[in-house]
PyMOL commands that place a pseudoatom at each C-alpha (Angstrom):
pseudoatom trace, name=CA, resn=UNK, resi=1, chain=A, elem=C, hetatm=0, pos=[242.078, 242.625, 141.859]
pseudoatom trace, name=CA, resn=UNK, resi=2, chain=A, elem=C, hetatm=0, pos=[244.528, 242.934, 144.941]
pseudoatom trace, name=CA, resn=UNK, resi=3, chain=A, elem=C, hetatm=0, pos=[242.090, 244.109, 147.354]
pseudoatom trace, name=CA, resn=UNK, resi=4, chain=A, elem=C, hetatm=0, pos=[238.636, 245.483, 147.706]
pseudoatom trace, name=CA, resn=UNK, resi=5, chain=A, elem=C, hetatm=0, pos=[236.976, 248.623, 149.218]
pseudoatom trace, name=CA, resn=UNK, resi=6, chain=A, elem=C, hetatm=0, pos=[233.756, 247.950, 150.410]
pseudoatom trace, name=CA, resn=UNK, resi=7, chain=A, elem=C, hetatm=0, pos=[231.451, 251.442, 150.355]
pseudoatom trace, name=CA, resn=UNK, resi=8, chain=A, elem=C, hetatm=0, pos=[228.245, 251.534, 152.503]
pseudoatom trace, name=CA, resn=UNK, resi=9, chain=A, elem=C, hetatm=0, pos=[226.434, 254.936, 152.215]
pseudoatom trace, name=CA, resn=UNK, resi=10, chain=A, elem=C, hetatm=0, pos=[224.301, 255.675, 155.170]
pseudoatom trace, name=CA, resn=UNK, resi=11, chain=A, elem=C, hetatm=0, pos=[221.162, 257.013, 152.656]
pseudoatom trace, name=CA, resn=UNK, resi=12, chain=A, elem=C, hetatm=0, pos=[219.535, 258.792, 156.483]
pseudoatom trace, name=CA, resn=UNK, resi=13, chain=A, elem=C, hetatm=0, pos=[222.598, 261.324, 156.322]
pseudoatom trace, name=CA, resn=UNK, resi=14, chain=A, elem=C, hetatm=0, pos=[224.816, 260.660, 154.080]
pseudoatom trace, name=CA, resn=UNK, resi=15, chain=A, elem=C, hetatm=0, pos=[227.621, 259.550, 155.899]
pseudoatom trace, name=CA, resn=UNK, resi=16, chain=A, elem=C, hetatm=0, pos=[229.919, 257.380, 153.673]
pseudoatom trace, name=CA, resn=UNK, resi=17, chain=A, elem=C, hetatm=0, pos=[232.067, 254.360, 155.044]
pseudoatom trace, name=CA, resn=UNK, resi=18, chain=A, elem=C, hetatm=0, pos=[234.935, 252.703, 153.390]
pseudoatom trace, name=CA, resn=UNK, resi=19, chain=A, elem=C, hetatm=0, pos=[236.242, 249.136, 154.486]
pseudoatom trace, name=CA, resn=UNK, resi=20, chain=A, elem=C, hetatm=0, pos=[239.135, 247.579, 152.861]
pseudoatom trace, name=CA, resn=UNK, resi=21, chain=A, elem=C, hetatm=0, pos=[239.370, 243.610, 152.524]
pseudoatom trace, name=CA, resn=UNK, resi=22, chain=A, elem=C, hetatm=0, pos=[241.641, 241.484, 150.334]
pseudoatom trace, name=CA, resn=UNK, resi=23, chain=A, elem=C, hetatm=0, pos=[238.830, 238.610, 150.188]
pseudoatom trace, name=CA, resn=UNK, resi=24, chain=A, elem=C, hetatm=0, pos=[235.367, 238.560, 149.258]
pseudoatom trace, name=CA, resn=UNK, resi=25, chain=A, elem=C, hetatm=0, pos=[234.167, 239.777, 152.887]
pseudoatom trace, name=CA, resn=UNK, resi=26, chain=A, elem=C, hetatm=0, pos=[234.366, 242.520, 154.894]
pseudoatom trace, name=CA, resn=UNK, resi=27, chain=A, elem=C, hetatm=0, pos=[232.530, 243.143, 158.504]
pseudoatom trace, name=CA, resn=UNK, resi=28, chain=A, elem=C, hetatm=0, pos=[230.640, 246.363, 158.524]
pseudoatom trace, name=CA, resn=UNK, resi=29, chain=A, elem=C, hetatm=0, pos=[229.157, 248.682, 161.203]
pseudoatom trace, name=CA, resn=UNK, resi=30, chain=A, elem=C, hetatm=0, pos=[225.337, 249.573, 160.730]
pseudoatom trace, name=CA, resn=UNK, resi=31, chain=A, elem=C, hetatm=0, pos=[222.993, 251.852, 162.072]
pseudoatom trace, name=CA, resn=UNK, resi=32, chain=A, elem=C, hetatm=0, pos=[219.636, 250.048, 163.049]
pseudoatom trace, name=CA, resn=UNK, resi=33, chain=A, elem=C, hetatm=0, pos=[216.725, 251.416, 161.243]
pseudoatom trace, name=CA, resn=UNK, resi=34, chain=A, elem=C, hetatm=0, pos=[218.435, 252.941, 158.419]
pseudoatom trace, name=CA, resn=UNK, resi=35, chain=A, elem=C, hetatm=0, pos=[218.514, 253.002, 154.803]
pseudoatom trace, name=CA, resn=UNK, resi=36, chain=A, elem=C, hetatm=0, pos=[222.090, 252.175, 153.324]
pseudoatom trace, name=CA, resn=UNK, resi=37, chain=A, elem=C, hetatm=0, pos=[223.471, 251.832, 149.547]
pseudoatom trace, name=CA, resn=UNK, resi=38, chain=A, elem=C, hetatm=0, pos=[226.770, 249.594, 149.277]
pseudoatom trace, name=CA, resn=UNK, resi=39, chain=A, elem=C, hetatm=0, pos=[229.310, 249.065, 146.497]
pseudoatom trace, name=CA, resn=UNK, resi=40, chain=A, elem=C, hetatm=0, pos=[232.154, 247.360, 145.589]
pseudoatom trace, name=CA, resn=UNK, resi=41, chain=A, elem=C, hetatm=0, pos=[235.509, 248.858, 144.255]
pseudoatom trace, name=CA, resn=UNK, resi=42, chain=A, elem=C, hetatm=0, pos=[238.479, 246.677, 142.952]
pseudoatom trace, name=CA, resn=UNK, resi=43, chain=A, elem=C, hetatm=0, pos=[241.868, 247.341, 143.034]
pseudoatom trace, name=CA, resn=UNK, resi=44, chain=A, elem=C, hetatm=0, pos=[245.165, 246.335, 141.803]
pseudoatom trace, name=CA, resn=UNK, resi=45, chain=A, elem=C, hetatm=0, pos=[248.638, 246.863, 143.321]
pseudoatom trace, name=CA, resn=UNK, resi=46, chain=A, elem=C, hetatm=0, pos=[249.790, 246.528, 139.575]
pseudoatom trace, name=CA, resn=UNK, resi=47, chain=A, elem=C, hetatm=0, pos=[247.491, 249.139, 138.154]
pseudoatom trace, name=CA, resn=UNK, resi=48, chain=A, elem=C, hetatm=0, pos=[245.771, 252.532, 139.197]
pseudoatom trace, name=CA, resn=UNK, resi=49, chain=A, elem=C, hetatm=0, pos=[242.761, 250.978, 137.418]
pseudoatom trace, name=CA, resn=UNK, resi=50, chain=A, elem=C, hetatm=0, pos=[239.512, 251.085, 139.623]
pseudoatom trace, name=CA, resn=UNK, resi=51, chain=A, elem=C, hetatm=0, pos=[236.812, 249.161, 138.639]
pseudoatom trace, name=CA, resn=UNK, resi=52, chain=A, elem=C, hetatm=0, pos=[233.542, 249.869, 140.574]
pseudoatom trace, name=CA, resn=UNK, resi=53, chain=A, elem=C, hetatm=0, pos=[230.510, 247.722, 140.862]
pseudoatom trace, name=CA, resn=UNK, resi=54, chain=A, elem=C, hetatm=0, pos=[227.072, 248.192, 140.477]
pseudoatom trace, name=CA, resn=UNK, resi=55, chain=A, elem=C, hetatm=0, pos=[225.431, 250.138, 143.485]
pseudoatom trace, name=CA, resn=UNK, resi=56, chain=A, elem=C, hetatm=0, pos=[222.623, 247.858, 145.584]
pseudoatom trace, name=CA, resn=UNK, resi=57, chain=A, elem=C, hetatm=0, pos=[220.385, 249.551, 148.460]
pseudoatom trace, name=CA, resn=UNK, resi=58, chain=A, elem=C, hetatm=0, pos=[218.946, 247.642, 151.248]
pseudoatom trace, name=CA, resn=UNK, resi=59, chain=A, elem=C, hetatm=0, pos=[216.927, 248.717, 154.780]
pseudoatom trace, name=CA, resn=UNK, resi=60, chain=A, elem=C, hetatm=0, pos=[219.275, 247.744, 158.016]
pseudoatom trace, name=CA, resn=UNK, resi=61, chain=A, elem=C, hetatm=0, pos=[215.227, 246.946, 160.028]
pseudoatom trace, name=CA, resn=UNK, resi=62, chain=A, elem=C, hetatm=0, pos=[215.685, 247.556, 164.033]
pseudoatom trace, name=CA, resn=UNK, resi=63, chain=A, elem=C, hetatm=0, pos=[214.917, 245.390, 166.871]
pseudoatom trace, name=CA, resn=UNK, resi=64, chain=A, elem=C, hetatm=0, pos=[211.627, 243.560, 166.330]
pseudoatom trace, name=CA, resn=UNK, resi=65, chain=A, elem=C, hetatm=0, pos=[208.528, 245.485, 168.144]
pseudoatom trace, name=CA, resn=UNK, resi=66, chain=A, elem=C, hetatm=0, pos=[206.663, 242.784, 170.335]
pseudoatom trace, name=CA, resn=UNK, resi=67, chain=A, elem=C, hetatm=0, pos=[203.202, 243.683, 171.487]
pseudoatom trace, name=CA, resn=UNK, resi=68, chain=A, elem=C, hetatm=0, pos=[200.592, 240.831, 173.060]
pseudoatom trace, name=CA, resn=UNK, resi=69, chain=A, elem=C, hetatm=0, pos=[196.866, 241.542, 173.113]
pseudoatom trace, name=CA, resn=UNK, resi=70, chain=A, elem=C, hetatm=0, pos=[195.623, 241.519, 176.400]
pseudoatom trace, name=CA, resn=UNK, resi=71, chain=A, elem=C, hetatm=0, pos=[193.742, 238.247, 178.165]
pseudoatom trace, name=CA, resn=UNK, resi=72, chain=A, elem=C, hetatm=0, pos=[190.484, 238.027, 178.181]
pseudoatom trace, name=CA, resn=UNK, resi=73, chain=A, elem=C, hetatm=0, pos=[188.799, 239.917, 181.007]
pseudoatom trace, name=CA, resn=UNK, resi=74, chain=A, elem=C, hetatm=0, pos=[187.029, 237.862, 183.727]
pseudoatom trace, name=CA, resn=UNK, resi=75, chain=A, elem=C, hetatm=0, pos=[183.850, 238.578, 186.130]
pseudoatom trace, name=CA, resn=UNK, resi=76, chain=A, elem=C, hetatm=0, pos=[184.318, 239.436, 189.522]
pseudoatom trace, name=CA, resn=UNK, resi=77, chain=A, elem=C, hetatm=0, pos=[180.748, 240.574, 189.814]
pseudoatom trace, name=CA, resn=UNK, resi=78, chain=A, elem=C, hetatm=0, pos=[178.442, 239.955, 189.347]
pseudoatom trace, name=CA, resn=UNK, resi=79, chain=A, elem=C, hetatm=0, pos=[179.237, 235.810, 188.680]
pseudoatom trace, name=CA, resn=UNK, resi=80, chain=A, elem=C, hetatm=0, pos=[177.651, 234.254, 185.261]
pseudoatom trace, name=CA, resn=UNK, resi=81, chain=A, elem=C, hetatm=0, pos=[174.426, 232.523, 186.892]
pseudoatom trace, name=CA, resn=UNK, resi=82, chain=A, elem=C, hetatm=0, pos=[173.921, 234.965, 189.911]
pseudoatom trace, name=CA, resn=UNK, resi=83, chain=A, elem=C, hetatm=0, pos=[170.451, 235.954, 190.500]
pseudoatom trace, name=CA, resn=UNK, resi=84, chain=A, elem=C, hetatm=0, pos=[170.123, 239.652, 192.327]
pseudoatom trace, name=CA, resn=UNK, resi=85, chain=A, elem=C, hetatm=0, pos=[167.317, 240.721, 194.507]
pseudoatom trace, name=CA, resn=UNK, resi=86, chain=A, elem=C, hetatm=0, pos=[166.755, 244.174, 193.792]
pseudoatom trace, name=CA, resn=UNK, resi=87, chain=A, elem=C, hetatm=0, pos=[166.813, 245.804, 190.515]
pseudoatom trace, name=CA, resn=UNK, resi=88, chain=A, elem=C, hetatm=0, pos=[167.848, 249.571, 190.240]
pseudoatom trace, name=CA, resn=UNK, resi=89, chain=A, elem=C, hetatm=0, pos=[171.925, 250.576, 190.152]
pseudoatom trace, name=CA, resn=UNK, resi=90, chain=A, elem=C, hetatm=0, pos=[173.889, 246.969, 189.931]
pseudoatom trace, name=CA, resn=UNK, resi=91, chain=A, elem=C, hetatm=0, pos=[177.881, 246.960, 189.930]
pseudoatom trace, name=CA, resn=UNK, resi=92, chain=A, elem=C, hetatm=0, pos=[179.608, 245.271, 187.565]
pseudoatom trace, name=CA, resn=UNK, resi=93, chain=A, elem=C, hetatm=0, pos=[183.405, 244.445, 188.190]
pseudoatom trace, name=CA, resn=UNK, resi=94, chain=A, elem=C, hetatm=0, pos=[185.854, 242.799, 186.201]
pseudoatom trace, name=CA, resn=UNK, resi=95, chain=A, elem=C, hetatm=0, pos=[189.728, 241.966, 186.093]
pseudoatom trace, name=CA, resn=UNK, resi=96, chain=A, elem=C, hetatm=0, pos=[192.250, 242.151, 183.554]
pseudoatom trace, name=CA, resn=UNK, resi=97, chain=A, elem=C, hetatm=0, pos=[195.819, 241.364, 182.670]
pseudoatom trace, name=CA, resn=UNK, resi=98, chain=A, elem=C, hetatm=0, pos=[198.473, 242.272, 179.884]
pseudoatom trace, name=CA, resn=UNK, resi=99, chain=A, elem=C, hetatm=0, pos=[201.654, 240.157, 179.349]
pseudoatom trace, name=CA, resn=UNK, resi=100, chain=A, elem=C, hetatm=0, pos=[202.848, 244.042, 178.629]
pseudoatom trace, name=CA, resn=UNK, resi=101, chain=A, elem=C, hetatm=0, pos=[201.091, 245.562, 181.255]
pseudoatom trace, name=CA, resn=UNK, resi=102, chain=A, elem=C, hetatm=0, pos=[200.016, 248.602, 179.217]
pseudoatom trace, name=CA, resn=UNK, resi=103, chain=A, elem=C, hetatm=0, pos=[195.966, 247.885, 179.261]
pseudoatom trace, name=CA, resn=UNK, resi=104, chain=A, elem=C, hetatm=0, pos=[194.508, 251.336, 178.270]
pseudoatom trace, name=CA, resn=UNK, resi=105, chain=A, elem=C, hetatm=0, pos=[190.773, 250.994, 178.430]
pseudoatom trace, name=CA, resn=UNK, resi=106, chain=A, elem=C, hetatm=0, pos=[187.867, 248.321, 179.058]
pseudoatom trace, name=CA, resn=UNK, resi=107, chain=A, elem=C, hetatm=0, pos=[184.912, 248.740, 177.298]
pseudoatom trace, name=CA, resn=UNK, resi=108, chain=A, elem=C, hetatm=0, pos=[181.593, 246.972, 178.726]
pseudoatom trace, name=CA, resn=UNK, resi=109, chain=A, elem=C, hetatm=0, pos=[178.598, 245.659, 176.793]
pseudoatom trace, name=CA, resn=UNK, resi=110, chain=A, elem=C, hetatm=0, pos=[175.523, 245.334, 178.305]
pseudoatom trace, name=CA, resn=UNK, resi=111, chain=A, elem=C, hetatm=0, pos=[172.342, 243.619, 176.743]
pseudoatom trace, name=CA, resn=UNK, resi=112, chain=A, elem=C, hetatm=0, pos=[169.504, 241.784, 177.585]
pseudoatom trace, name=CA, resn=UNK, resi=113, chain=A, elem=C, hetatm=0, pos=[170.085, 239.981, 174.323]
pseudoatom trace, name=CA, resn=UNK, resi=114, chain=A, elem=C, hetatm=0, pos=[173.399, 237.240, 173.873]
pseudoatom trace, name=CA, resn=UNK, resi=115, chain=A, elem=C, hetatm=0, pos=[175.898, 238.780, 172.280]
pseudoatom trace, name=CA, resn=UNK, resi=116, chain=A, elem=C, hetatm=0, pos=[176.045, 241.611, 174.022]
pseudoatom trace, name=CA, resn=UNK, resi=117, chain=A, elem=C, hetatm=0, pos=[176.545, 244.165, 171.057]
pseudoatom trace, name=CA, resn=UNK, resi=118, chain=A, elem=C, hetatm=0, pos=[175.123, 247.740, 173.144]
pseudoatom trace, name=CA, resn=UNK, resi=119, chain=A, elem=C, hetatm=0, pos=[178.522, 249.362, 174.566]
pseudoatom trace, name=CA, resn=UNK, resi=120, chain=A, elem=C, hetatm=0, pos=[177.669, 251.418, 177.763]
pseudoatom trace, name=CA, resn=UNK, resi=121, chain=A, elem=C, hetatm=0, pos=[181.161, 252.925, 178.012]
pseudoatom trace, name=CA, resn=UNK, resi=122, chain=A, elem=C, hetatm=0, pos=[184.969, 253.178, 178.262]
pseudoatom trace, name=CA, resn=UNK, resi=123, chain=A, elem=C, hetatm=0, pos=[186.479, 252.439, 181.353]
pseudoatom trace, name=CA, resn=UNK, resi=124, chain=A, elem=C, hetatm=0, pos=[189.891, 252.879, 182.775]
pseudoatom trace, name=CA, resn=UNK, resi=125, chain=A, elem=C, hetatm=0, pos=[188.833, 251.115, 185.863]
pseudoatom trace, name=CA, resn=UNK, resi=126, chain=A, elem=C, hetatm=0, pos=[187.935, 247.734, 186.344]
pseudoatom trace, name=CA, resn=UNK, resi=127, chain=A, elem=C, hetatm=0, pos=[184.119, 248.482, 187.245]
pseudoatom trace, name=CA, resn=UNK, resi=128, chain=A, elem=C, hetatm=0, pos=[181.202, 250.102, 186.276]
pseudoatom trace, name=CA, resn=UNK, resi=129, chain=A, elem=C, hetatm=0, pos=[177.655, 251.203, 187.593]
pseudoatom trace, name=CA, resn=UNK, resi=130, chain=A, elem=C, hetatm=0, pos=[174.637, 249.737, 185.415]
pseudoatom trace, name=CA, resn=UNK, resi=131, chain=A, elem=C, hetatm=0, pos=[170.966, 250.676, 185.525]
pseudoatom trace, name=CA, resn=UNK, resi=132, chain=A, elem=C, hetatm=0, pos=[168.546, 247.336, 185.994]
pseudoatom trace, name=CA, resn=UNK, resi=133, chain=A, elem=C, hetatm=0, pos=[165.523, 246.499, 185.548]
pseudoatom trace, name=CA, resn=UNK, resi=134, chain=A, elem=C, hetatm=0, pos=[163.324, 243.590, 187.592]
pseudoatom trace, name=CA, resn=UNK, resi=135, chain=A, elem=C, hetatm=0, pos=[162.454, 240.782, 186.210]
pseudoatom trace, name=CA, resn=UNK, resi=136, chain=A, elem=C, hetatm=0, pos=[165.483, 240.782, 183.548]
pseudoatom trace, name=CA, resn=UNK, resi=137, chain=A, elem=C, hetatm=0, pos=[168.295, 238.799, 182.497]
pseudoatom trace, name=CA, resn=UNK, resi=138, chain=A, elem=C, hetatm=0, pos=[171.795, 240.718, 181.118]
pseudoatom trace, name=CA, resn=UNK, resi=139, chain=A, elem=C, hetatm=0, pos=[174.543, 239.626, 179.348]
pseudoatom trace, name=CA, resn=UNK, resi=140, chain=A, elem=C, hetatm=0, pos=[177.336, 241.080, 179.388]
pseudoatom trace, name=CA, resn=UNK, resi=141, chain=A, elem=C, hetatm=0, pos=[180.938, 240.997, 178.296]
pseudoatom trace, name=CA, resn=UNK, resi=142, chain=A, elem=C, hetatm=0, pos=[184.868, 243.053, 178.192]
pseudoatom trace, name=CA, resn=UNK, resi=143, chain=A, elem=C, hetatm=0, pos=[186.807, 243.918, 175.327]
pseudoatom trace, name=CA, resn=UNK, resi=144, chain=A, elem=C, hetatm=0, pos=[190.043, 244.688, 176.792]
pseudoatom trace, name=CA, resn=UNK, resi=145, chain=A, elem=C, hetatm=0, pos=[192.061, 247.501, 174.653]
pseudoatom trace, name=CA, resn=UNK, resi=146, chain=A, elem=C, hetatm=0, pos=[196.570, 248.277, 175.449]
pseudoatom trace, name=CA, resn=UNK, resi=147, chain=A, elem=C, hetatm=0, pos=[198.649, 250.618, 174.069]
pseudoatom trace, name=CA, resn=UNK, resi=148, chain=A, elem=C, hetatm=0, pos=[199.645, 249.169, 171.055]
pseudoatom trace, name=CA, resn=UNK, resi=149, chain=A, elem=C, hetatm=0, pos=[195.397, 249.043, 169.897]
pseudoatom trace, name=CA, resn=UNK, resi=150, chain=A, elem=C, hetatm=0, pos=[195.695, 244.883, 170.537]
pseudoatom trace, name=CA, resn=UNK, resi=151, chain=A, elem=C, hetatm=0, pos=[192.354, 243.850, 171.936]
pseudoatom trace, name=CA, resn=UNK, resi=152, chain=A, elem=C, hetatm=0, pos=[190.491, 241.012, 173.182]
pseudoatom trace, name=CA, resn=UNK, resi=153, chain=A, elem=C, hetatm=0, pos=[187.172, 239.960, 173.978]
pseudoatom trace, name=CA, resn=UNK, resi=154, chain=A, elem=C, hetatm=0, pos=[185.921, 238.259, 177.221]
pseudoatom trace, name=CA, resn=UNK, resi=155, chain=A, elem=C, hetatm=0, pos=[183.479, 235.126, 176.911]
pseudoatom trace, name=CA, resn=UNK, resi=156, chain=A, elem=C, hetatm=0, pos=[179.334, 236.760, 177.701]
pseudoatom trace, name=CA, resn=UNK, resi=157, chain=A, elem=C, hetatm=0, pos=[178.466, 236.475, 181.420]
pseudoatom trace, name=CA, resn=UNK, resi=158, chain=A, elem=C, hetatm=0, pos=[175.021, 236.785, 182.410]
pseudoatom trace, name=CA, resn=UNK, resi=159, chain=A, elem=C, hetatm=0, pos=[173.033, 237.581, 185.153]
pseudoatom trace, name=CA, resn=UNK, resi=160, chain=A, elem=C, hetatm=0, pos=[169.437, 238.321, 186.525]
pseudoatom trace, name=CA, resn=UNK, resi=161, chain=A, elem=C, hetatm=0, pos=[167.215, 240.360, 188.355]
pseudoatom trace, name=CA, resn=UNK, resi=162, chain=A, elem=C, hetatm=0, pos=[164.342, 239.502, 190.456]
for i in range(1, 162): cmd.bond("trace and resi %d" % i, "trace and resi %d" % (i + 1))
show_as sticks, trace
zoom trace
């Protein structure tokens, strides 16, 4: 063989490419995120003899998808260890960050038991209004949710009422 036509087959739409080469490489333009099917054909400048190879398919993957779960959420209010004088409606606040800055929704457990396991909603703020009762510890805790479904979990804060 002389020289070498390289065929890559975009398998997406069908749209064939031919490169020549007279070596054993050959740089190619690809689609990202497509399906291609490549072969080989050899020819000679002394014969009209084309030999062609077998054919091989591959997947040309596009850029890599990066998603981070969010931190964990912290307490604002009230503070792990506070004590509160009067029981009745109590406001709980919390922050949050995302190194992607696409948090979607906080969801807050509440229990007088640790772990926390009773969910008392879904929150696209960063507080919520709880019902309390005198005379009883809560514990409480975030799980953070973002775009891409990632969560995370805050440590349990706790708190009482008088």
């Amino acid at each position: 063989a002389d020289k070498y036509q390289i065929v890559t087959v975009n398998l997406e739409n069908n749209a064939k490419s031919t490169n020549q080469s007279t070596t054993n490489q050959a740089t190619v333009t690809l689609n990202r995120g497509a399906r291609y099917e490549w072969y080989v054909v050899s020819l000679s400048n002394s014969s009209d003899v084309k030999e062609t190879s077998e054919k091989w398919r591959f997947f040309n993957a596009g850029a890599g998808l990066e998603s981070h779960p969010p931190f964990p959420a912290t307490a604002v209010a009230p503070k792990t260890g506070n004590t509160l004088d009067n029981a009745g409606d109590v406001t709980i606040k919390w922050s949050g960050a995302d190194p992607d800055n696409d948090i979607v929704s906080f969801e807050l457990l509440l229990d007088t038991t640790n772990p926390p396991t009773t969910s008392i909603g879904t929150y696209t703020t960063t507080s919520a209004v709880v019902s309390t009762v005198a005379g009883t510890t809560y514990h409480w805790r975030i799980i953070a949710k973002d775009f891409k479904n990632n969560t995370s979990q805050s440590e349990v804060f706790s708190f009482a009422i008088k």
